[in-house]
C-alpha positions, 0 to 999 in steps of 0.5 A: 500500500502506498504511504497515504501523507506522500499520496497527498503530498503528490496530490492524489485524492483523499475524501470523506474523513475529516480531522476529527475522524483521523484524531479519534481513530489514531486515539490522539489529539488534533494538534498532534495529527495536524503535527504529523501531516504538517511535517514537524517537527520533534514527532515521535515515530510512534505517534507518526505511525498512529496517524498515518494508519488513520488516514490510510484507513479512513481514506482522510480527504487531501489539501488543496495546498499540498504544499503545506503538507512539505511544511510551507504555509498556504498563502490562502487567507479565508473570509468566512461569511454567513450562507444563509443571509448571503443566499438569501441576498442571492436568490433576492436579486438586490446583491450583497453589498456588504459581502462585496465591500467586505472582499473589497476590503480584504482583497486589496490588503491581501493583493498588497501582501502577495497573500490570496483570498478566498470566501466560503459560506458557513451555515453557523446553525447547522448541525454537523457545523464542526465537522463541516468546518474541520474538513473545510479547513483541513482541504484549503489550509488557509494561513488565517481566517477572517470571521464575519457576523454571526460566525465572529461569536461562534463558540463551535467555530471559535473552537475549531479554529482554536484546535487546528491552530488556524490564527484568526481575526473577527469582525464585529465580536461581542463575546470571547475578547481573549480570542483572536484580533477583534475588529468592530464599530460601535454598533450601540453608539451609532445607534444612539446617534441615528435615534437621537436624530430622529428625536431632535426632529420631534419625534417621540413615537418612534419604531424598531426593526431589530435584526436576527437574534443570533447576530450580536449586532442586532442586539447592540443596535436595539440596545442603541435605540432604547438608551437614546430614548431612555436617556430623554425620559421615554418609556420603549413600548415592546409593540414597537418593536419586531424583529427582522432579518436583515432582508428586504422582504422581512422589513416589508413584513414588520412594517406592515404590522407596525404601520397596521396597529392601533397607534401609528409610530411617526418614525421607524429605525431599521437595523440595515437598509434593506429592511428600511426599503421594505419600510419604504415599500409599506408606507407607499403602499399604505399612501403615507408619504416619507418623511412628511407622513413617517420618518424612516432610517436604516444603517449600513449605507449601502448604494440603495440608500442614495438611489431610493425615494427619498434617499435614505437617512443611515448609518454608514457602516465602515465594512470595506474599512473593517475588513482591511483593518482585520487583514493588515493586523492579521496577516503581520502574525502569520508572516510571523509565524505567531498565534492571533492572541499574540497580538490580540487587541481590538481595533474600534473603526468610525461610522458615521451618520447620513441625514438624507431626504428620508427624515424630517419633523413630525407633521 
């Protein structure tokens, strides 16, 4: 039988297993198998054959970049992203605009350290996420990952990364700040601000549309909202609120309840453009006119926010500047040679507000 490590270093195809499979056979840990088919080493002879038996047995899938398995580093830098969001996006037909000033971000910093880019959907809900993610990253075996919002705060994907050794940077964390570099906005503040403005106007019966609860931004943002209206003596009236999913469809669908009940808000605050369009949609189609009859605001400042009717008062979310502050902090560590948390720090980058035509005093 031919050696399955100098199969796959020749390139031959391995499929299947993952490296959890290959750890629990061998009856070791993952770093020790990524040890051994990394080529380090100090590796003892006896854990060497242990391993190399479980990949022969399990038929373990080979590497993109065989390379590595010669002990040199991949120059492949992975964004990971939401697959259920970005689809949706998708099959919408409005585009993903963050997904785009993302990669625009992380491209230009990556083209300048001679590093490549790729991007790969992760169903952070999904039930076989660990080992769908163990045997991503153990086929492309990028140098160090950047994670996206919902996956930033992801305990099995924190994990993951954590046991293959794979340095990391987040955008938009909220949990675990000893892990890895931490790149975010003040999603909170600019949430206040966007309220307050609408509160300077004169508005008082002011409405919200939360994001997906398992993104730490739609919490931060309502969290925004209600300390603005709080801070100027008003109660957050629970009705007034519905959530979302940062999708244009679902904005149409809260606001319809919203502009449907008793008490008719005379300002609604959506957690990201698209679901302020579907606002837009609901209150036209109810024959209210924006801002005279209803003030709507949303956040993220995508293209659609200056070509709506009226343009669109947001918040202009800095992703494209996120995205090349986590990849000019990352890619330094591993050229390094260093762990993420060796350079671990949290980078704070200003938004910003944009008072367009969709705002104005109460009628």
């Amino acid at each position: 039988m031919r050696d399955p490590v100098r199969l796959e270093a020749a390139g031959w195809g391995m499929a299947g297993a993952t490296i959890y499979d290959v750890a629990a056979r061998a009856g070791v840990s993952i770093k020790s198998v990524s040890r051994v088919l990394n080529g380090e080493a100090n590796v003892s002879e006896a854990l060497r054959r242990k391993v190399e038996g479980a990949v022969a047995e399990l038929g373990y899938r080979r590497s993109l970049s065989a390379r590595s398995l010669a002990g040199s580093a991949s120059s492949i830098i992975a964004a990971l992203v939401d697959a259920t969001l970005t689809i949706e996006h998708w099959r919408s037909g409005r585009g993903n605009d963050y997904l785009s000033r993302l990669e625009l971000g992380l491209l230009m910093e990556c083209r300048q350290a001679d590093h490549h880019l790729m991007v790969e959907l992760v169903d952070y809900d999904a039930p076989t996420l660990r080992q769908d993610l163990a045997s991503l990253l153990t086929a492309i075996r990028p140098q160090g990952v950047v994670l996206t919002p919902p996956n930033s705060d992801n305990d099995v994907v924190l994990e993951v990364l954590s046991e293959l050794a794979v340095p990391f940077a987040r955008i938009g964390p909220e949990t675990a700040p000893d892990l890895g570099v931490r790149i975010r906005m003040d999603d909170a503040g600019a949430a206040e601000q966007i309220t307050d403005h609408l509160l300077d106007l004169g508005h008082v019966d002011i409405a919200h549309i939360s994001g997906p609860a398992a993104y730490s931004a739609s919490r931060l943002r309502r969290t925004g909202f209600e300390a603005a209206l709080r801070r100027r003596g008003l109660t957050p009236r629970p009705e007034w609120v519905a959530e979302g999913q940062f999708t244009f469809g679902s904005g149409l669908d809260a606001a319809e309840r919203l502009l449907g009940g008793p008490r008719r808000p005379t300002a609604i605050f959506a957690a990201n453009d698209d679901m302020a369009l579907g606002v837009l949609q609901a209150a036209a189609a109810r024959g209210l006119r924006v801002p005279h009859d209803l003030s709507v605001a949303g956040f993220d400042d995508t293209p659609s926010a200056v070509f709506s009717t009226p343009p669109l008062t947001t918040i202009r979310q800095p992703v494209a500047e996120m995205a090349a502050a986590a990849a000019q902090r990352l890619i330094p560590l591993l050229k390094a040679r260093l762990d993420a948390n060796d350079g671990l720090e949290e980078v704070i980058v200003p938004h910003s507000l944009m008072i367009r035509g969709s705002t104005s005093q109460p009628a």
